[in-house]
Backbone bond lengths (Angstrom), bond angles and torsions (degrees), N, CA, C in turn:
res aa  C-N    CA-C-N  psi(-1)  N-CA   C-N-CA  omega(-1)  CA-C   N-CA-C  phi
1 X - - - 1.465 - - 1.532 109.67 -
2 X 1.220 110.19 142.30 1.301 121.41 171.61 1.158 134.44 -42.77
3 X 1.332 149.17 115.06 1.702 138.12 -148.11 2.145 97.31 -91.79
4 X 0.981 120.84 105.70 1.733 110.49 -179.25 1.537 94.46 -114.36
5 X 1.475 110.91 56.10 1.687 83.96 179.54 1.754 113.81 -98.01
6 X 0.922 110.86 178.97 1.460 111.08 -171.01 1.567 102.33 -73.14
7 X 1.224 174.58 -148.11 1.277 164.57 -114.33 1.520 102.42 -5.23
8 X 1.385 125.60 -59.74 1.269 126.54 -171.87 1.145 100.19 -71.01
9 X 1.230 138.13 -62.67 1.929 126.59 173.75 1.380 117.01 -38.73
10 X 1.046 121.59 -39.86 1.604 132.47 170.13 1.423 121.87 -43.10
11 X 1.684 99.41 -64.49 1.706 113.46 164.98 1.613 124.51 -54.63
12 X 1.753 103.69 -43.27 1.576 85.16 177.82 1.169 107.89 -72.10
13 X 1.183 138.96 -26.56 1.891 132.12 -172.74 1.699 98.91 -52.71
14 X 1.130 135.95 -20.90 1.496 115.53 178.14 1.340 105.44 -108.30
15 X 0.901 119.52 -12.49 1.788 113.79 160.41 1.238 133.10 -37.46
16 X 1.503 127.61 147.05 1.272 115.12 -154.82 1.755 79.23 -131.90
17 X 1.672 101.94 170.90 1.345 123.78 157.66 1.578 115.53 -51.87
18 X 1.835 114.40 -57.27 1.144 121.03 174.40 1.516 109.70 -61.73
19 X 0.871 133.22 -9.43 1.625 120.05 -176.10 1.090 107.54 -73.32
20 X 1.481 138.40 177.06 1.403 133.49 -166.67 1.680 105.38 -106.25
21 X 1.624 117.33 -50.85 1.850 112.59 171.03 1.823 104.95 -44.85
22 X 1.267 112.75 -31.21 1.312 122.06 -157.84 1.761 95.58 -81.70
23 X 0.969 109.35 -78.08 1.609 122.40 -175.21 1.369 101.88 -44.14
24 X 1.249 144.32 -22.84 1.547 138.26 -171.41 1.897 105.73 -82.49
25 X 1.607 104.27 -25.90 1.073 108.89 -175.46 1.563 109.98 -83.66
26 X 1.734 119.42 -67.74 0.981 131.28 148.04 1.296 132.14 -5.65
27 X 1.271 117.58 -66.40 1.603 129.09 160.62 1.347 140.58 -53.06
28 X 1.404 85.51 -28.18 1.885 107.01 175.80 1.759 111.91 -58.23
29 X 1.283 106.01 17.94 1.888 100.70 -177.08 1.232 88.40 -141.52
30 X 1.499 98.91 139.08 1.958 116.42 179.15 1.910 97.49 -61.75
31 X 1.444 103.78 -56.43 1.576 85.05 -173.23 1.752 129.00 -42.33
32 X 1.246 114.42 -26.52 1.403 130.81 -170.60 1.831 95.11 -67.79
33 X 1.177 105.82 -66.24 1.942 123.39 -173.41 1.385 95.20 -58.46
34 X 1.395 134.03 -51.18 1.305 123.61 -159.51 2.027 98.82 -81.05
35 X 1.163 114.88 -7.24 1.724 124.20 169.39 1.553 95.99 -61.42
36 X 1.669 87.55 -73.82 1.543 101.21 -141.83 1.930 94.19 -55.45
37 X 1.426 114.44 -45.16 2.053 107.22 -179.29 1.505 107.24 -69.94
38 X 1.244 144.80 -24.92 1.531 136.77 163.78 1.290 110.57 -49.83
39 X 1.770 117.85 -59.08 1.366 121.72 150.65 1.661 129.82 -2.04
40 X 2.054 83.70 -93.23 1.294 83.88 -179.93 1.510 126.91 -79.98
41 X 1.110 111.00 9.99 2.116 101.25 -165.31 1.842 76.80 -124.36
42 X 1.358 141.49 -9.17 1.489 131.39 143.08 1.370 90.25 96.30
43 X 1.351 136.36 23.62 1.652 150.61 -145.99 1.424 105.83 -146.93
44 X 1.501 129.76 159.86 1.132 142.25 113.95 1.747 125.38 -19.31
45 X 1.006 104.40 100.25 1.708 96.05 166.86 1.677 125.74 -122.05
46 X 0.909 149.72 159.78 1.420 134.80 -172.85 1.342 100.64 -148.76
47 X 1.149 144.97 106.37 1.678 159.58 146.93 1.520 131.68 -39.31
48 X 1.245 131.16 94.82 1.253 128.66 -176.01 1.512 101.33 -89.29
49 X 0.753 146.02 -18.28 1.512 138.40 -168.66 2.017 111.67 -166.61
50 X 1.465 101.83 107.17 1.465 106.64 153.95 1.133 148.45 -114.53
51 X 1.324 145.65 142.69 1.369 133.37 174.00 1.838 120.66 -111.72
52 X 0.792 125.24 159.79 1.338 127.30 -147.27 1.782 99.82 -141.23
53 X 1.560 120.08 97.28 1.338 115.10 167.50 1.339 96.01 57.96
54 X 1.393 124.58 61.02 1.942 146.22 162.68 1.371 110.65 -92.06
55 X 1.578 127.73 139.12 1.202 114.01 -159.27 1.701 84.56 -103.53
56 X 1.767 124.94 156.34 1.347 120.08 140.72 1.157 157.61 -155.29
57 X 0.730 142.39 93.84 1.668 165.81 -119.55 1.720 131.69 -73.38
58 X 1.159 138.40 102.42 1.168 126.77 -140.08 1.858 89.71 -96.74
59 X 1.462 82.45 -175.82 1.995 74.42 178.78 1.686 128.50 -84.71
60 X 1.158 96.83 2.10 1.727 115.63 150.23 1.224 136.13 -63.93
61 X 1.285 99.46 -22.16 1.542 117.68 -176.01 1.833 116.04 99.81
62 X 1.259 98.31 -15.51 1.674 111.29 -174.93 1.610 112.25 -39.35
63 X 1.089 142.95 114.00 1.874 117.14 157.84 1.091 116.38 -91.93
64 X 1.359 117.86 175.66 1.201 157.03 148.07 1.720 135.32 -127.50
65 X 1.478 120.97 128.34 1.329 132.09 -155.84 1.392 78.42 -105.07
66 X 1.275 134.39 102.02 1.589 120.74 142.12 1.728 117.49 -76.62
67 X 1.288 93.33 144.72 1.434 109.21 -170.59 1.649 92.89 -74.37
68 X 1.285 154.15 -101.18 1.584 161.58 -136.61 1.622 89.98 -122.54
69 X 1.462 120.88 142.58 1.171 133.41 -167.12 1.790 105.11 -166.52
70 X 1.009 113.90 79.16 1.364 123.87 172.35 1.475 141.14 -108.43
71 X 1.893 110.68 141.27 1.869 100.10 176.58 1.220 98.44 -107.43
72 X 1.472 91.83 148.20 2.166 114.19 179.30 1.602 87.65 -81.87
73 X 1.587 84.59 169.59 1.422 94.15 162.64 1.295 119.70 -75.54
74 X 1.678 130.51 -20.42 1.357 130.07 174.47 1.365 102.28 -82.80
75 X 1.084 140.12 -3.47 1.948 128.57 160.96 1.423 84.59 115.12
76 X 1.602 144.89 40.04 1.237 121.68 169.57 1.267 109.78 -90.86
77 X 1.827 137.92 -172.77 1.263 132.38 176.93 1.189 86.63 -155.20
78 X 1.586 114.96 102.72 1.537 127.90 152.40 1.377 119.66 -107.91
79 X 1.084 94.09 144.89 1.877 131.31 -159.16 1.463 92.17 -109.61
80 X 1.544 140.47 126.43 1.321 139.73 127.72 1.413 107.12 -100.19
81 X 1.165 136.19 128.44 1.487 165.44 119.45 1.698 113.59 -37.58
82 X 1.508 142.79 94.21 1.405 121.36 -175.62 2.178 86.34 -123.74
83 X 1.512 76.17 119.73 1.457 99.17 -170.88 1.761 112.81 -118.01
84 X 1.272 115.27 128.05 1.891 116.14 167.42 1.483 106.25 -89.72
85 X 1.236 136.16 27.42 1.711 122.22 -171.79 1.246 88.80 -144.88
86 X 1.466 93.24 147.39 1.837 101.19 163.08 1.352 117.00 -75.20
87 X 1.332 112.61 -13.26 1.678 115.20 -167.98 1.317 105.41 -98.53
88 X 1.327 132.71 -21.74 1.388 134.68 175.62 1.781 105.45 -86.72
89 X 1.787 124.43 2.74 1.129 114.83 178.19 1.056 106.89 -124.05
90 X 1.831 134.48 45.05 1.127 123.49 -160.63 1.363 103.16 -93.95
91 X 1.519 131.80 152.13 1.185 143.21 163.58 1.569 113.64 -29.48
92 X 1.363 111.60 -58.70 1.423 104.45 165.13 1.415 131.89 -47.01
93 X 1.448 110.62 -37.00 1.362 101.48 -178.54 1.413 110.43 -88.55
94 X 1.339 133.51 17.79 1.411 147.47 -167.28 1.843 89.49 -113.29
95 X 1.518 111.76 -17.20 1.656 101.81 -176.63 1.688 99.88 -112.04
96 X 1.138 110.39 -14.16 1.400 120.94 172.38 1.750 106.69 -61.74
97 X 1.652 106.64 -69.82 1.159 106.32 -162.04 1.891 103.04 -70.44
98 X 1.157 125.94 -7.92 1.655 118.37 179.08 1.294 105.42 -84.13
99 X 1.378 134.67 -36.32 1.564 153.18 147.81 1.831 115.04 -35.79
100 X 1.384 118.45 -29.46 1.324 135.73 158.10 1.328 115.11 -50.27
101 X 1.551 96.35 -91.45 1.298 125.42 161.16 1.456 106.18 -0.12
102 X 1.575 93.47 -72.64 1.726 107.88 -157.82 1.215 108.02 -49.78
103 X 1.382 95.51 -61.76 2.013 101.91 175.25 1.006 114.32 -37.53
104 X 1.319 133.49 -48.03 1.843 134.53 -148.25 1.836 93.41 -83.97
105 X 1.429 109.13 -34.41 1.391 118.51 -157.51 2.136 109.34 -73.20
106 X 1.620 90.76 -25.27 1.606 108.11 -169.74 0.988 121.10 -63.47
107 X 1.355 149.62 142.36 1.428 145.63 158.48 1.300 129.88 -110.89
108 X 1.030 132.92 141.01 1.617 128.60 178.14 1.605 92.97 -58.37
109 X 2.103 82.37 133.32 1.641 86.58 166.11 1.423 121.60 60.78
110 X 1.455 104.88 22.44 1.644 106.25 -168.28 1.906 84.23 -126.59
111 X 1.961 95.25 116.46 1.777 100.28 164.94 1.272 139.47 -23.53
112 X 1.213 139.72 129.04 2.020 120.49 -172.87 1.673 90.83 -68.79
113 X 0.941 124.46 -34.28 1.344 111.62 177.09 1.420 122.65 -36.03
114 X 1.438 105.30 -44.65 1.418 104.99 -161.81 1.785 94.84 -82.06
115 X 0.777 150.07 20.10 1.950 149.48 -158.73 1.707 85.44 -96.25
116 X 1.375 121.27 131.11 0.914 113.20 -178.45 1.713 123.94 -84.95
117 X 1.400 110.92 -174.35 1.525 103.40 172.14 1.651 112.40 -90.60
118 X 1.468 105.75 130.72 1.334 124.09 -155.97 1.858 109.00 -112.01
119 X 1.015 107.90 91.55 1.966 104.93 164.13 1.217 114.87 -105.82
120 X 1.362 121.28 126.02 1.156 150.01 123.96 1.567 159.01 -48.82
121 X 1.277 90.73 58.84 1.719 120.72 -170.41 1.316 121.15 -67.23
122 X 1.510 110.49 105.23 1.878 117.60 167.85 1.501 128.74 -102.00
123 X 0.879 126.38 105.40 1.370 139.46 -177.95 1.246 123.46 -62.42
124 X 0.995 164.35 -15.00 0.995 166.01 -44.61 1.722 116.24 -152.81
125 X 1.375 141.11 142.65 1.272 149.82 -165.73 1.211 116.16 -93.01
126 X 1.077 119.44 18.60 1.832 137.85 -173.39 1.469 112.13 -160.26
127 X 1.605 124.43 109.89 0.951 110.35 123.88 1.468 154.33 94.49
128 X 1.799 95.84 -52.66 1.467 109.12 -139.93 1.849 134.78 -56.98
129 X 1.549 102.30 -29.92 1.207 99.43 163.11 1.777 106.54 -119.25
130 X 1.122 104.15 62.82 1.645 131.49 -179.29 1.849 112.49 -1.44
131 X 0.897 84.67 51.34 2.022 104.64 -176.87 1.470 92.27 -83.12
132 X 0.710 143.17 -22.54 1.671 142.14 -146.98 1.343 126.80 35.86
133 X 0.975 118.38 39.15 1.326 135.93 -154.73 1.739 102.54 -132.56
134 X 1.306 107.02 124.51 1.452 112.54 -163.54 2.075 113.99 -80.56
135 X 1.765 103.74 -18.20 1.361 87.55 145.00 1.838 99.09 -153.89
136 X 1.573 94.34 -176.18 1.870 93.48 -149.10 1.758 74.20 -151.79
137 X 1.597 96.76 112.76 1.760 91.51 -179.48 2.087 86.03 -117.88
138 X 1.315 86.92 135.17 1.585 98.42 -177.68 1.230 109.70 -106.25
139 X 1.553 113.56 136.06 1.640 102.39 175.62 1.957 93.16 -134.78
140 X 1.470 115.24 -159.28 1.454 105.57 157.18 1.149 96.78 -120.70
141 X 1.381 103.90 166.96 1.224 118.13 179.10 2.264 107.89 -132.15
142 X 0.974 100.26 146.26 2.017 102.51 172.97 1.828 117.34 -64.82
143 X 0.754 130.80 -171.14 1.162 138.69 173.56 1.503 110.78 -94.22
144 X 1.489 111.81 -3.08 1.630 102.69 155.84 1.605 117.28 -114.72
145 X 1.319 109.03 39.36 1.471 114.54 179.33 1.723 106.79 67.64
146 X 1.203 97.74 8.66 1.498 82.78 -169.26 1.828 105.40 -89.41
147 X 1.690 124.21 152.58 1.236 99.62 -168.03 2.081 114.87 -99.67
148 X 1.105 99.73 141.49 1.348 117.03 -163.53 1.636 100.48 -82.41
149 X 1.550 95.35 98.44 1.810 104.44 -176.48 1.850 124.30 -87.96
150 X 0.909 97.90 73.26 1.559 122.84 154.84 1.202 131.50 -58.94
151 X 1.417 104.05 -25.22 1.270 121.87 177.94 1.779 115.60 59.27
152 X 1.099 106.11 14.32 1.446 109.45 150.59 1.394 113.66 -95.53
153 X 1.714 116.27 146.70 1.151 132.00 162.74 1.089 120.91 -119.08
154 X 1.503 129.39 -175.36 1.878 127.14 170.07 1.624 85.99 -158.65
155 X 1.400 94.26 147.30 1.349 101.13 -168.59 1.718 98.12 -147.30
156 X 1.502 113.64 111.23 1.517 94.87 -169.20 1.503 93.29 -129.05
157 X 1.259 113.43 154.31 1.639 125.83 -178.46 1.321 102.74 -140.80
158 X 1.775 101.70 156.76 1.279 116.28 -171.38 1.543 100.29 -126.63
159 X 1.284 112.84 112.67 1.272 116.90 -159.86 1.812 111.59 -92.50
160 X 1.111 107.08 9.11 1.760 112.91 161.42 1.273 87.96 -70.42
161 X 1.434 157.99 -51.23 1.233 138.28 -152.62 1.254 118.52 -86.51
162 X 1.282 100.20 89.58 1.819 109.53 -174.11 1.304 98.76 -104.48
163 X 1.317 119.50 156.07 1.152 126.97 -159.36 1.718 104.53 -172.84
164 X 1.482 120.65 -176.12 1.783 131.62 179.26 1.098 103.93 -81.52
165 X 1.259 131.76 -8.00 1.212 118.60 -157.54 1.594 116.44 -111.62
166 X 1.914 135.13 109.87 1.157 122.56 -156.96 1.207 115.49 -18.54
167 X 1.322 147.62 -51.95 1.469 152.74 -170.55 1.852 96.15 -55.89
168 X 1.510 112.35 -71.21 1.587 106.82 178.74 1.192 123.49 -44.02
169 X 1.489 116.48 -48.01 1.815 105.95 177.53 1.552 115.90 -77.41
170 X 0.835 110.70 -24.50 1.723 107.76 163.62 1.420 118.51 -39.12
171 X 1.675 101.35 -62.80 1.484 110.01 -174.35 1.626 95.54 -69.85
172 X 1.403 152.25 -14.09 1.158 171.16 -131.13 1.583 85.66 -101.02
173 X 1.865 99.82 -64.63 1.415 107.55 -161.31 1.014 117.75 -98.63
174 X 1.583 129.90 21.49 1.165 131.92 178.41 1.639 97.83 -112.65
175 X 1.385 120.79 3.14 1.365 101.33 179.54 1.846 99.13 -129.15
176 X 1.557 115.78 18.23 1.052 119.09 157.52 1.624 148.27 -65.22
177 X 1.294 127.69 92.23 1.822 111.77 -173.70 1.398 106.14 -61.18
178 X 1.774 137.16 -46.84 1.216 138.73 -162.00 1.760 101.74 -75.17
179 X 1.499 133.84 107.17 1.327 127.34 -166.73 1.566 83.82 -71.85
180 X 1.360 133.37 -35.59 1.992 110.48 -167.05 1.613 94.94 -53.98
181 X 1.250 114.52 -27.87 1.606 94.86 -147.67 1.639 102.79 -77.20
182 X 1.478 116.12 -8.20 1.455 118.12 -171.07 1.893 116.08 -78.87
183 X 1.243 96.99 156.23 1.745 92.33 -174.29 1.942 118.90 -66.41
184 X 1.806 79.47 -58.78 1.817 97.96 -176.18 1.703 118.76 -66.56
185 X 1.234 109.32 124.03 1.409 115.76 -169.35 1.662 103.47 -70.93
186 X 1.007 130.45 -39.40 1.639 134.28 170.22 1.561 93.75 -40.10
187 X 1.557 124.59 -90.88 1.414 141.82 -170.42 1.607 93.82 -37.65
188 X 1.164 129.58 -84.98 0.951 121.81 158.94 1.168 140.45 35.83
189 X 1.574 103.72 -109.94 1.627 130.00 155.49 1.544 125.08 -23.41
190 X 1.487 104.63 -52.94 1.385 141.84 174.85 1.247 113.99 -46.26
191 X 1.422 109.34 -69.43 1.557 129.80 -179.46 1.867 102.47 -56.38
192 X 1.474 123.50 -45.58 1.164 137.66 -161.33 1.597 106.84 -67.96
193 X 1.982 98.61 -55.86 1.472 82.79 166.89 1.830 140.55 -63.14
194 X 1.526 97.52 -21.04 1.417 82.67 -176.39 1.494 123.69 -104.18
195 X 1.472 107.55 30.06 0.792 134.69 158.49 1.689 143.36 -124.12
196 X 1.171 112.71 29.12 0.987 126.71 -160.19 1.296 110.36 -179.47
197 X 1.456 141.41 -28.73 1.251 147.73 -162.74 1.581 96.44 -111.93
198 X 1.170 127.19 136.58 1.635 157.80 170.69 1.416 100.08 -13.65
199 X 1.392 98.94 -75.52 1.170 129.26 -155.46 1.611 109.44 -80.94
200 X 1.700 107.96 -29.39 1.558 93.96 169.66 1.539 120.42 -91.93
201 X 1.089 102.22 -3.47 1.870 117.02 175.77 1.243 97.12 -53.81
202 X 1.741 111.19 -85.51 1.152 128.29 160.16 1.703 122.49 18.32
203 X 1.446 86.66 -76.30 1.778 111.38 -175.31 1.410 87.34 -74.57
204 X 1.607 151.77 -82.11 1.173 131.62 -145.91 1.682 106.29 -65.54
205 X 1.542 130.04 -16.70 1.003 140.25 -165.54 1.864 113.79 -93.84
206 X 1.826 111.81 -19.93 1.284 108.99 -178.70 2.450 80.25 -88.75
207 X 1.053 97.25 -45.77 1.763 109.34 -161.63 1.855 92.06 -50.05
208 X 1.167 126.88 -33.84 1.234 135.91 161.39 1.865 115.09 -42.05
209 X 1.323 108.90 -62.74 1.229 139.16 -161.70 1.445 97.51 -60.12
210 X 1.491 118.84 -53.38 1.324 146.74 -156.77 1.676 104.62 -60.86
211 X 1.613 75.86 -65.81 1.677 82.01 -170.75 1.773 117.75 -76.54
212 X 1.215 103.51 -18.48 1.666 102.39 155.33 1.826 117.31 -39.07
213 X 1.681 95.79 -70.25 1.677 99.40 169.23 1.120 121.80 -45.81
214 X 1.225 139.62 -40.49 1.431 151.66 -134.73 1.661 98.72 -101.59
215 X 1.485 119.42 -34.92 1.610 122.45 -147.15 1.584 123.18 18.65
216 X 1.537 90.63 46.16 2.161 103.61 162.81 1.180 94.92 -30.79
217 X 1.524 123.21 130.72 1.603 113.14 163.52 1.248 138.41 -82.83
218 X 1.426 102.32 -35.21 1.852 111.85 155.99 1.417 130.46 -45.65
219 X 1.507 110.15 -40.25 1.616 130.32 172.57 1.431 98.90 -63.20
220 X 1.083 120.66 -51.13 1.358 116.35 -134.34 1.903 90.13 -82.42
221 X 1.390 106.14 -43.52 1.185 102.69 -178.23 1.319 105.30 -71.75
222 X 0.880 142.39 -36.24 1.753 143.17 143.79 1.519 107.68 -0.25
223 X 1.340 96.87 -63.17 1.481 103.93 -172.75 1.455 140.14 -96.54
224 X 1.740 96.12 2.24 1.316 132.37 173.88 1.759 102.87 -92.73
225 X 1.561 124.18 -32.72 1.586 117.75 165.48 1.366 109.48 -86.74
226 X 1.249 126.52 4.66 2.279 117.70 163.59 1.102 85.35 -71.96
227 X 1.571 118.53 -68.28 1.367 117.90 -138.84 1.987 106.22 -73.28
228 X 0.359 108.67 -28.23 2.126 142.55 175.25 1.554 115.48 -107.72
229 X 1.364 118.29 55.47 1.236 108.49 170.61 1.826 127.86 -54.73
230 X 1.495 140.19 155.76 0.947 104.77 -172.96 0.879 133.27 71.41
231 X 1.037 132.29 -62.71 1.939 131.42 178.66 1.926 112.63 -40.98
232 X 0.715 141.94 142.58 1.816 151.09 161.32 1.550 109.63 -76.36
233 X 1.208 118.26 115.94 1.759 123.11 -165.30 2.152 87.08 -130.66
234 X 0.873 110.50 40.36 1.625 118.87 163.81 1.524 91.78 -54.56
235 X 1.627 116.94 -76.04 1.756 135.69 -158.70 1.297 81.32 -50.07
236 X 1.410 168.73 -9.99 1.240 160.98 -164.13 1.217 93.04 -66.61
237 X 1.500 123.69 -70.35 1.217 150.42 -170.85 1.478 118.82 -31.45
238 X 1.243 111.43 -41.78 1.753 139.71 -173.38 1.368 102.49 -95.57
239 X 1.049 119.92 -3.91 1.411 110.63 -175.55 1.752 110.81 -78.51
240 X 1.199 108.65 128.98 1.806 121.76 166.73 1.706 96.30 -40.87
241 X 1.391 92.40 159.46 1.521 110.46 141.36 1.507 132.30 -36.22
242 X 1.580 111.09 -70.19 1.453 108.92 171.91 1.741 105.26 -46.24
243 X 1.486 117.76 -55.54 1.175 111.03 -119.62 2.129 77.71 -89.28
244 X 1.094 131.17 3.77 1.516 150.57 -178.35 1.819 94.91 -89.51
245 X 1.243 113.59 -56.01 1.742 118.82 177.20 1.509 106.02 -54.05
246 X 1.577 110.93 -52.18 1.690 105.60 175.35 1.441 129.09 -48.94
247 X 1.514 121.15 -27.08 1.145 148.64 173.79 1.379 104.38 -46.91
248 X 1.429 92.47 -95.66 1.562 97.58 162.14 0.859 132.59 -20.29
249 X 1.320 133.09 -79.52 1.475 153.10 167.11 1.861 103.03 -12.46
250 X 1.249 99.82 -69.87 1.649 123.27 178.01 1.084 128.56 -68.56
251 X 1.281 128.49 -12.38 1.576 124.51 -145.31 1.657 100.73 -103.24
252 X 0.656 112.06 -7.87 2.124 115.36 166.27 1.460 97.68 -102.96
253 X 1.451 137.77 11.41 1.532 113.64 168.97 1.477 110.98 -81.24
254 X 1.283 90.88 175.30 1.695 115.58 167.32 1.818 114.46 -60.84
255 X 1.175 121.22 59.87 2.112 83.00 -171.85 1.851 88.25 -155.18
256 X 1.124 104.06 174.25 1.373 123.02 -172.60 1.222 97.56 -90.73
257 X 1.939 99.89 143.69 1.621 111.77 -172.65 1.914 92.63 -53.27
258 X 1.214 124.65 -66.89 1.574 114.48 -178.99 1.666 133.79 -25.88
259 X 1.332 94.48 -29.78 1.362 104.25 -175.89 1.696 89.46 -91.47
260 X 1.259 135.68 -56.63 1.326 142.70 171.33 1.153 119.05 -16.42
261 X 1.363 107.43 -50.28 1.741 125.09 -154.45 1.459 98.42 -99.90
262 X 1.543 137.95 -16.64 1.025 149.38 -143.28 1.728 81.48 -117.89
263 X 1.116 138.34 -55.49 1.272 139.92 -133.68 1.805 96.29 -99.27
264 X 1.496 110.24 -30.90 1.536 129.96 174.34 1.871 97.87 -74.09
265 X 1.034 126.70 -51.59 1.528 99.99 -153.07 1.742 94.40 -136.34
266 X 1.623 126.41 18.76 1.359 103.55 146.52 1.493 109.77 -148.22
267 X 1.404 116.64 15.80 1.243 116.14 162.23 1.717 100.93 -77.05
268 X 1.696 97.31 147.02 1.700 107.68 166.26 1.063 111.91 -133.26
């Protein structure tokens, strides 16, 4: 049976679109993805195929979990990334994951021509290459200004910059918990049911349950900075087994990150 107890109803009410447990749910519907790229590329877009938090693996063995991973109907492959850290939005990993892409996209004996056009979109709640400028689309360019078509792009936004303008309330409503307070009726709706509706409790409330068992480590620290804003959960990483079960165990109580952090790695 389904776990609906109140601690877990509690937590999703401050959840945002941008959060990552949140955005996996949220995102999981073409209408939502085909918003957020009309949005940003200011266009029509239409989606034949998405994946949602897909793991992928280079021939090193390295992964990567991209968050939204979608094909247009014209053969494009956009990537959004929606990140809270400066270190999870670094430029490098914006050349990493288009370098992914590429690989997965290649075929034996298949023309460079045919490699499709590739963007790489980061969202992010900081900042990152401190332009102040709410989005920053990167391409290369030659030494005569002329632009060097590779057909890769990077496209990164700083979503403190909310503003009137479709692009501002987006980022507006992607960092909203209250769905009235958001502009777009799609996002909206979305946010409302699974938070508020039976049936989406349910689902954020078994997806709750899950990842308790599981100790996902990205999630978990996800859900270790709501409850702990601010705080640095790196030592998360190093943590044993037991001291990963205590987590769990604890991580919907009542108590101060000190008492938290104290009770995880020197209580026995």
């Amino acid at each position: 049976m389904i776990k609906m107890n109140q601690e877990y109803l509690e937590f999703v009410k401050t959840l945002r679109p941008i959060d990552d447990i949140f955005m996996k749910v949220i995102f999981n519907d073409p209408r939502c993805i085909e918003l957020l790229f009309n949005i940003i590329f200011e266009e029509d877009i239409s989606i034949t195929e998405w994946h949602i938090q897909d793991e992928y693996r280079n021939l090193h063995g390295r992964t990567v979990i991209m968050d939204i991973v979608a094909s247009t109907e014209n053969g494009n492959i956009i990537d959004v990334e929606m990140e809270r850290s400066l270190k999870n939005a670094s430029p490098l990993r914006a050349r990493f994951h288009a370098s992914i892409l590429d690989s997965s996209l290649s075929y034996v004996n298949e023309k460079w021509e045919k490699l499709p056009e590739i963007y790489v979109i980061f969202i992010c709640e900081k900042d990152v290459l401190e332009t102040n400028r709410l989005k920053n689309h990167i391409q290369r360019y030659g030494e005569d200004g002329e632009s060097f078509e590779d057909k890769v792009h990077i496209i990164d936004m700083n979503a403190t910059k909310e503003g009137e303008t479709p692009l501002g309330k987006l980022m507006h409503d992607l960092r909203c918990e209250n769905h009235e307070d958001m502009y777009d009726e799609v996002l909206k709706e979305r946010v409302r049911y699974f938070k508020q509706e039976k049936g989406g409790k349910k689902i954020m409330c078994d997806m709750m349950e899950k990842l308790e068992k599981r100790g996902e480590m990205k999630s978990l620290i996800q859900i270790l900075l709501k409850k702990f804003p601010g705080m640095n959960f790196e030592w998360v990483k190093e943590c044993n087994e037991q001291q990963i079960e205590k987590i769990q165990d604890h991580i919907l109580m009542n108590m101060s990150y000190e008492e938290f952090y104290k009770l995880v790695l020197h209580d026995k």
